[in-house]
Backbone bond lengths (Angstrom), bond angles and torsions (degrees), N, CA, C in turn:
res aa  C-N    CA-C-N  psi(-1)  N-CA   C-N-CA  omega(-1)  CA-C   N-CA-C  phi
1 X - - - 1.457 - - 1.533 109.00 -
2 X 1.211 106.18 139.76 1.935 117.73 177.03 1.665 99.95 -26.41
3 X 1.460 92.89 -69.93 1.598 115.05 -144.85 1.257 120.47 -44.80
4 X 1.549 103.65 -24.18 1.483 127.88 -178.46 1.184 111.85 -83.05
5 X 1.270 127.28 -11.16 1.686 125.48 -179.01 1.574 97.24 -79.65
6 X 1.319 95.94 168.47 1.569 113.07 -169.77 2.031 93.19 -106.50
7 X 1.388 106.69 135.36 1.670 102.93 173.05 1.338 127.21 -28.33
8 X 1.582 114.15 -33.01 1.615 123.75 176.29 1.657 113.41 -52.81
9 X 1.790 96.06 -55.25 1.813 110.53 -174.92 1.539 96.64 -54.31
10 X 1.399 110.63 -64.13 1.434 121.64 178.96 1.455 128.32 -33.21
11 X 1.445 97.93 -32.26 1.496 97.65 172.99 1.709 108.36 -82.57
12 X 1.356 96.31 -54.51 1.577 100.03 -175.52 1.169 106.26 -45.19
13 X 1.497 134.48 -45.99 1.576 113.77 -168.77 1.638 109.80 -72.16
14 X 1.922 119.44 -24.46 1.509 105.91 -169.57 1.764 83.23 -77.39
15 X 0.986 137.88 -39.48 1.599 116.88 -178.30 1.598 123.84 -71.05
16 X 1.333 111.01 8.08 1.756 111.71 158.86 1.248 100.63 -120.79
17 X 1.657 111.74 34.35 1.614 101.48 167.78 1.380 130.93 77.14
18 X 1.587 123.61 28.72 1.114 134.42 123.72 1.277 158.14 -98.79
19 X 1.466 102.88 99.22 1.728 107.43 -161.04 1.709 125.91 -64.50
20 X 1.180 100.73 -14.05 1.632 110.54 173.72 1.757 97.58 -55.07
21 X 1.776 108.04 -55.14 1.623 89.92 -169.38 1.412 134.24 -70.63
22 X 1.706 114.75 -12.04 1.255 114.48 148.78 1.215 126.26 -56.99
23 X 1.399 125.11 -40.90 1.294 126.77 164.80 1.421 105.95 -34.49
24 X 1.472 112.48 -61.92 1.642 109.35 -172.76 1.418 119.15 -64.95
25 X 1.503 115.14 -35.62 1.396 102.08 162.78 1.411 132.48 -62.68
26 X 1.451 108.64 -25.67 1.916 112.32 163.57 1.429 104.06 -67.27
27 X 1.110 123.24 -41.73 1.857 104.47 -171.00 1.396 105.28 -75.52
28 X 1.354 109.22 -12.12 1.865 98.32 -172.02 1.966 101.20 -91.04
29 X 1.414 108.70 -12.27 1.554 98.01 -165.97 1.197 77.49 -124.89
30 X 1.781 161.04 2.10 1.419 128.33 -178.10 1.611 128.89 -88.35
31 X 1.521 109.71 2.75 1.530 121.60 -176.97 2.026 85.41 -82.87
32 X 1.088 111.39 -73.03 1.346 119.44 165.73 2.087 130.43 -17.36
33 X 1.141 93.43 -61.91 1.310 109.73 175.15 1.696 113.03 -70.85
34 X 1.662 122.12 -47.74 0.962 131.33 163.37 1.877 120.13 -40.52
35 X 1.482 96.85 -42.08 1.499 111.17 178.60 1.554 111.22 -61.47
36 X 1.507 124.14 -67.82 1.075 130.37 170.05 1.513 116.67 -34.01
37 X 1.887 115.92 -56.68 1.748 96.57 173.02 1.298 94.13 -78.05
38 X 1.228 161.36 69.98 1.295 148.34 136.93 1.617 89.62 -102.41
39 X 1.058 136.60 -53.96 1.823 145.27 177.49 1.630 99.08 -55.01
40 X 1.632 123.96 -26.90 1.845 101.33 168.33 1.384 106.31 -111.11
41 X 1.136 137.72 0.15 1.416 148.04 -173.95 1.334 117.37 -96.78
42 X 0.735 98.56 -70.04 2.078 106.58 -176.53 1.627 121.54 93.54
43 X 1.907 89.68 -16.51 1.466 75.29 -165.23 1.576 74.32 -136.13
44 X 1.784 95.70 149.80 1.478 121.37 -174.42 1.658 103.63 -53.70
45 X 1.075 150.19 -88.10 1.775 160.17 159.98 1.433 94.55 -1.58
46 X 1.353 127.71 -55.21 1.662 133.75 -168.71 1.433 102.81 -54.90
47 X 1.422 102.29 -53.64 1.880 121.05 -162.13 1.154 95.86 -65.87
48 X 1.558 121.84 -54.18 1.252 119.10 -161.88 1.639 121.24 -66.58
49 X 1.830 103.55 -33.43 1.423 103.06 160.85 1.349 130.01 -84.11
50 X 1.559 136.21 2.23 1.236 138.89 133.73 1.252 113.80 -39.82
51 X 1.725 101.98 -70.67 1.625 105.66 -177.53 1.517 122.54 -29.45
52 X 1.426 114.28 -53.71 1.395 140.08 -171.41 1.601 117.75 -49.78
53 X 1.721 97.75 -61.30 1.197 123.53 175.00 1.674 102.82 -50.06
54 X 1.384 120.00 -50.44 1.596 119.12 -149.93 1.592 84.53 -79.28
55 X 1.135 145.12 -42.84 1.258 143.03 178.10 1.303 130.29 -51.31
56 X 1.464 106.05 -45.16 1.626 123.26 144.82 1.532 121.27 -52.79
57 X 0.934 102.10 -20.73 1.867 100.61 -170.32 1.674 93.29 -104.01
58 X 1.338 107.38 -51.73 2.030 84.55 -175.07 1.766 92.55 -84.01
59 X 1.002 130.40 18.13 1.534 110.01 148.63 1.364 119.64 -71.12
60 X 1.764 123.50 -40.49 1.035 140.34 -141.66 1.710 88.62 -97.43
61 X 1.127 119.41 -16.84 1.524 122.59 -160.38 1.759 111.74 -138.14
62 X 1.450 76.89 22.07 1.956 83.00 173.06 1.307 110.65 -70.65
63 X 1.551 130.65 -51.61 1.198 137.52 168.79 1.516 110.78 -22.39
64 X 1.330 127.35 -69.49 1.040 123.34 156.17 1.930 154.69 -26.88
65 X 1.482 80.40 -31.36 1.631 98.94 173.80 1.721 107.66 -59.29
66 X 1.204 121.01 147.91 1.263 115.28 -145.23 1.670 95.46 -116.43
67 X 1.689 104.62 -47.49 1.161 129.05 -173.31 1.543 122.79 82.37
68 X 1.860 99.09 29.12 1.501 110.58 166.09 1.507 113.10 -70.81
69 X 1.405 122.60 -26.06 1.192 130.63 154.37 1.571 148.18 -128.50
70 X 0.914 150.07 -162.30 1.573 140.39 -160.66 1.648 100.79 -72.58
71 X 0.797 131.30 121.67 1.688 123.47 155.93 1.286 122.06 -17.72
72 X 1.498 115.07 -62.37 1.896 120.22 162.51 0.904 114.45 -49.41
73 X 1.415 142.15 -15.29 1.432 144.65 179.91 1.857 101.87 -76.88
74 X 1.396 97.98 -69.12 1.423 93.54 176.78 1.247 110.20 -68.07
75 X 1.064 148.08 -49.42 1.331 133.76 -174.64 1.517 123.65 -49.19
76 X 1.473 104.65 -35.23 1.521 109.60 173.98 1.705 105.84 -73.64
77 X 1.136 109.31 -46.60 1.828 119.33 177.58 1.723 102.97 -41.97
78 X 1.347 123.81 -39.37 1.567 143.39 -179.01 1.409 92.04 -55.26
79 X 1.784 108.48 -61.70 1.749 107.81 -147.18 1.710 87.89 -74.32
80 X 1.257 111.64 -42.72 1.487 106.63 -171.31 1.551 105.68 -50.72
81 X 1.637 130.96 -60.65 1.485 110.59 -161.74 1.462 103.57 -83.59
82 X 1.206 137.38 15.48 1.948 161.68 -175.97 1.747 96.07 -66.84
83 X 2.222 85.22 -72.49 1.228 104.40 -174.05 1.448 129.64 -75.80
84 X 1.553 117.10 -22.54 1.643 114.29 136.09 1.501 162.06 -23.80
85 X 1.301 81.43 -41.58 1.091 113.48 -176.80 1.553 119.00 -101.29
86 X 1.447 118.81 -36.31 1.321 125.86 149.08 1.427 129.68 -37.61
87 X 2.078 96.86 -58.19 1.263 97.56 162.21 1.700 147.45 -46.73
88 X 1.244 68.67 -35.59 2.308 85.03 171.09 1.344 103.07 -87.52
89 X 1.260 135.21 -10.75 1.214 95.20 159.78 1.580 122.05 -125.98
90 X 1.855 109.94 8.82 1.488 94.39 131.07 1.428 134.74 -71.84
91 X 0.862 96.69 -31.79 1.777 105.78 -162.14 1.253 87.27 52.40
92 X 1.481 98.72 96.60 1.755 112.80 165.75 1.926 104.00 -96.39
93 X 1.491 104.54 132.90 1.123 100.87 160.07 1.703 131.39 -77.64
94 X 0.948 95.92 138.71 1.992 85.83 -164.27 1.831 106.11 -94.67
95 X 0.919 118.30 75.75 1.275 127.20 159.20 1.410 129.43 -43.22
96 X 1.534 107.41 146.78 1.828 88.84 -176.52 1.623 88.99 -101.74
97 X 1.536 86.79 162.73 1.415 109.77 -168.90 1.120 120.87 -80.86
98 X 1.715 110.53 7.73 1.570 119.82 172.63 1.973 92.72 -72.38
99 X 1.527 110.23 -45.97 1.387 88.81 -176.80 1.312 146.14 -104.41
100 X 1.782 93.70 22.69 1.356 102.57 146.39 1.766 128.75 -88.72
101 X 0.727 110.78 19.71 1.366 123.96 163.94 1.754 102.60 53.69
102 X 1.386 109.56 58.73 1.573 110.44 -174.76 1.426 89.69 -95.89
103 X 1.476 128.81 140.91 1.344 152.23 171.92 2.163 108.11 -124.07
104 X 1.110 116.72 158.16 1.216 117.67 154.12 1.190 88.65 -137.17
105 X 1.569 91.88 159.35 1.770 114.85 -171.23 1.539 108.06 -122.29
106 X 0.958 128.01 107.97 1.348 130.72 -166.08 1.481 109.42 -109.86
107 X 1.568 121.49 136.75 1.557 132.17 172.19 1.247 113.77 -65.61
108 X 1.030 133.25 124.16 1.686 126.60 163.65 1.406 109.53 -99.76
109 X 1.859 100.74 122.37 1.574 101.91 176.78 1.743 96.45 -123.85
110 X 1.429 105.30 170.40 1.111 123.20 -163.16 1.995 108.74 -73.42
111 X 1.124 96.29 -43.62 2.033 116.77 179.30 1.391 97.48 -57.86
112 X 1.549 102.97 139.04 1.552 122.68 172.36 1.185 124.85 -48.50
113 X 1.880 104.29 -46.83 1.605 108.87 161.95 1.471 118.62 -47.88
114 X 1.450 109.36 -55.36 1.513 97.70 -179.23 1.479 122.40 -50.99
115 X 1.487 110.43 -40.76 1.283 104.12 -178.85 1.067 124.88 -76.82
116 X 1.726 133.63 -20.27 1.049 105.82 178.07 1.757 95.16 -97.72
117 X 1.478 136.88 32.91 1.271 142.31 154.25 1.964 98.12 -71.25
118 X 0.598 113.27 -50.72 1.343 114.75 -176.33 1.655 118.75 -80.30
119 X 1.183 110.77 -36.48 1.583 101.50 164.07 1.572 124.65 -69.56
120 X 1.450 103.46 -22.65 1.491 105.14 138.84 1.395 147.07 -20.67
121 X 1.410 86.29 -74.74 1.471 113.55 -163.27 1.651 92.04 -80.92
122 X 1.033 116.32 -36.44 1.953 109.41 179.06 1.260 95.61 -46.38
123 X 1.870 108.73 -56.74 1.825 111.99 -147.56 1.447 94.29 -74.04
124 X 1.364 132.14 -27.78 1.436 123.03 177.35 1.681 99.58 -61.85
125 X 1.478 110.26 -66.50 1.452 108.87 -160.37 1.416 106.82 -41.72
126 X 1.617 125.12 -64.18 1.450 130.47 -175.51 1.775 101.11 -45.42
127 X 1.121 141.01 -33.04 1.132 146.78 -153.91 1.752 110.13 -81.24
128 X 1.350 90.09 -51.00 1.155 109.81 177.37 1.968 124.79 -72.77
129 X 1.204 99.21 -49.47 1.065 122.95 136.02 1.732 145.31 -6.48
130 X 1.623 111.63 -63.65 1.598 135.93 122.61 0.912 119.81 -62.94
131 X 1.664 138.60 -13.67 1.655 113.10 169.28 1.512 99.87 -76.39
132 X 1.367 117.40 -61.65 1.391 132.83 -179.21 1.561 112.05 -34.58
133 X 1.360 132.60 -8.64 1.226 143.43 -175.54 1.740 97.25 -99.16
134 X 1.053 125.13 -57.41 1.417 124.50 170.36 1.243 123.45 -41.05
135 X 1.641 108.79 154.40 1.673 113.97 -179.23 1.325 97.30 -64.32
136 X 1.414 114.87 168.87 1.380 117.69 -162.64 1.980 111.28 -91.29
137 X 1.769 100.97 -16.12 1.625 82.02 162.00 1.515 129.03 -83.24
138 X 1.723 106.29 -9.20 1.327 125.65 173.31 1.904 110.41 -58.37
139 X 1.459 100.21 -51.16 1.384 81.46 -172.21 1.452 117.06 -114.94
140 X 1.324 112.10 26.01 1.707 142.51 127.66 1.258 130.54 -36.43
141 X 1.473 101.57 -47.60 1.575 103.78 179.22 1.627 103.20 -103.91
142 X 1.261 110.15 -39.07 1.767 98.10 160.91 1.388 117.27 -35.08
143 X 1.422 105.92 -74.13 1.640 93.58 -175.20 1.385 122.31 -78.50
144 X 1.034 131.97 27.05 1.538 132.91 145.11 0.560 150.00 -85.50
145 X 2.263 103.36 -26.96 0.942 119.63 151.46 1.880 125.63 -65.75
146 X 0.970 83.39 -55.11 1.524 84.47 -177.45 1.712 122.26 -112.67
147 X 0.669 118.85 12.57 1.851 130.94 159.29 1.916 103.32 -97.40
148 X 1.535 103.72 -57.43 1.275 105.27 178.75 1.385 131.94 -91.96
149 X 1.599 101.20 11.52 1.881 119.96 173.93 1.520 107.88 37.73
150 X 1.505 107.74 44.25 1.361 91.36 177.90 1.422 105.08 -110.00
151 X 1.502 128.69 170.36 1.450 149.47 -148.08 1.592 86.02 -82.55
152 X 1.438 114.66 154.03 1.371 116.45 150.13 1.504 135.62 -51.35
153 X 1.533 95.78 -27.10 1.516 114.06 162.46 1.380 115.74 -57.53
154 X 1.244 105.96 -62.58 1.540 106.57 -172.34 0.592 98.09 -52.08
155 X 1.719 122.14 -62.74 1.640 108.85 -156.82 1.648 119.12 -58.19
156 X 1.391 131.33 -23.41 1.466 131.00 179.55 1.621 97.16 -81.56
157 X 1.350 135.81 -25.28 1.283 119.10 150.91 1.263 134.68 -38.13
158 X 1.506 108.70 -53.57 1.244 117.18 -151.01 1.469 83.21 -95.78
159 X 0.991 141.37 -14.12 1.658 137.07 166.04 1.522 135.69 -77.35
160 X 1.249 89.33 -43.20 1.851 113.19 165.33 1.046 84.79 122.56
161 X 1.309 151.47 -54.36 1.397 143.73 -150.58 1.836 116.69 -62.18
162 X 1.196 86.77 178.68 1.815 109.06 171.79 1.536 106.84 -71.36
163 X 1.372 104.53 150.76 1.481 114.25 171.63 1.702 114.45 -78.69
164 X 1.365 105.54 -19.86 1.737 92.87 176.33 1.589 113.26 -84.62
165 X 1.755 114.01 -25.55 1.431 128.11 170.41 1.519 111.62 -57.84
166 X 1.637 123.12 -37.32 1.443 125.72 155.88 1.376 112.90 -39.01
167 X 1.344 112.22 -61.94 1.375 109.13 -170.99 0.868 131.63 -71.26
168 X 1.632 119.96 -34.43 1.864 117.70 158.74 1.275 110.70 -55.71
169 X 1.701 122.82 -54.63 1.410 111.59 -171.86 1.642 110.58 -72.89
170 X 1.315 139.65 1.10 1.045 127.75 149.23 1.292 126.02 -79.17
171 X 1.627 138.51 -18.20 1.173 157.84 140.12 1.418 123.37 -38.49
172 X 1.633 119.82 -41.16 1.142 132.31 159.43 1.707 115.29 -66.37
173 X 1.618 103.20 -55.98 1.362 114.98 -174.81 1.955 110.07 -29.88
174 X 1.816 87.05 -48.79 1.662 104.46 -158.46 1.561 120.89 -39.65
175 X 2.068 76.38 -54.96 1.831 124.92 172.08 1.704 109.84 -34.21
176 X 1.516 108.92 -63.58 1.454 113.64 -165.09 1.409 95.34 -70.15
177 X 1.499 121.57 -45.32 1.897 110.19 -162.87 1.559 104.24 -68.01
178 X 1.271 115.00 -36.15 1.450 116.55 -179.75 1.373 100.70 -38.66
179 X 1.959 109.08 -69.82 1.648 119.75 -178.18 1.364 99.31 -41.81
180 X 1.379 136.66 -43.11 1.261 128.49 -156.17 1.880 104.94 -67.80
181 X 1.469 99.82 -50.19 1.505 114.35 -153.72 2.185 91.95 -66.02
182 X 1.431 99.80 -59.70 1.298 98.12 -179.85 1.744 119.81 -48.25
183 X 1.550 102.20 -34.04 1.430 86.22 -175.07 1.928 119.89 -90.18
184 X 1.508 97.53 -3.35 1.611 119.89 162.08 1.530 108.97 -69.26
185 X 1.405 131.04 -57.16 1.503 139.36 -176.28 1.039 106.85 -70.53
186 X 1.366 124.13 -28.62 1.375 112.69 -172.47 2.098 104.72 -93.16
187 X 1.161 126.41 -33.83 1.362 123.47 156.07 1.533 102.15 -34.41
188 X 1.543 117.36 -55.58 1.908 126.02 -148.41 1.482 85.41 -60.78
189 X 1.797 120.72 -53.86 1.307 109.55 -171.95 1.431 121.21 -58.02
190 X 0.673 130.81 -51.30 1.658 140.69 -174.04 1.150 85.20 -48.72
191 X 1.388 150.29 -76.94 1.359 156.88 -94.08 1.857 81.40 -104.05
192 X 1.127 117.75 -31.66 1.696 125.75 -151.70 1.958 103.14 -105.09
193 X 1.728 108.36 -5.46 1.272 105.54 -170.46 1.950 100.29 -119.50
């Protein structure tokens, strides 16, 4: 079965001419990749044609993949200079998301699972929420780091930069979402007293 191959097999078979296993490598990296242009996009249609594009482009440039590093490495390195480059030539204005009027609507059920399913989904939403408020290499390297568990290495790979420049700007990154999250929770309280 596809699913079981490792990205390497996966590649080798779409480069002797089987397109099903690219297929499998897009379903295994496109929840992922989608996420990242959601962090330079803002808006669902934007992400999704980043997404699209970066999929088209390391299709077109698989040959190339070398396999000095992880596949997700380059592939994210793709969405990153994808979503760069998009940006310059929308020139998206980055709005906060207080005034797009984004809400989630959540079920309340009586079962423990449900509830703590939903205290979840708050701490994700608020979470998410303050990343989406950040400049877009800020919450770039957040979620790569820790959505996309990748190494500090990778991540200054997949960026162009230095590995010690990872680590300050992930040090900073932390700094601003913290400011972000506290000054988001602390509105929620007021709003709730």
């Amino acid at each position: 079965m596809q699913s079981k191959l490792s990205d390497i097999e996966l590649i080798e078979q779409t480069l002797a001419g089987n397109q099903f296993a690219y297929a499998d490598l897009v379903k295994r990296h496109q929840r992922f990749v989608f996420t990242l242009a959601m962090r330079f996009a803002k808006g669902r249609e934007d992400a999704e044609e980043i997404a699209q594009d970066c999929f088209v482009k390391a299709y077109r440039s698989l040959a190339s993949f070398q396999g000095q590093s992880k596949f997700s490495t380059w592939l994210y390195s793709i969405v990153y200079t994808t979503a760069m480059t998009f940006l310059r030539k929308k020139r998206v204005d980055t709005d906060s998301i207080d005034d797009e009027g984004t809400f989630v609507q959540v079920e309340s059920h009586a079962s423990a699972y449900d509830t703590n399913n939903v205290e979840n989904k708050s701490r994700s939403y608020y979470l998410n929420q303050a990343i989406e408020q950040l400049l877009p290499d800020d919450a770039t390297i957040i979620t790569l780091f820790y959505k996309g568990e990748q190494s500090l290495e990778e991540i200054a790979q997949t960026m162009g930069i230095e590995t010690n420049t990872v680590k300050v700007k992930l040090f900073r990154a932390r700094q601003r979402l913290k400011e972000k999250l506290e000054r988001n929770l602390k509105h929620e309280v007021k709003e709730l007293i």
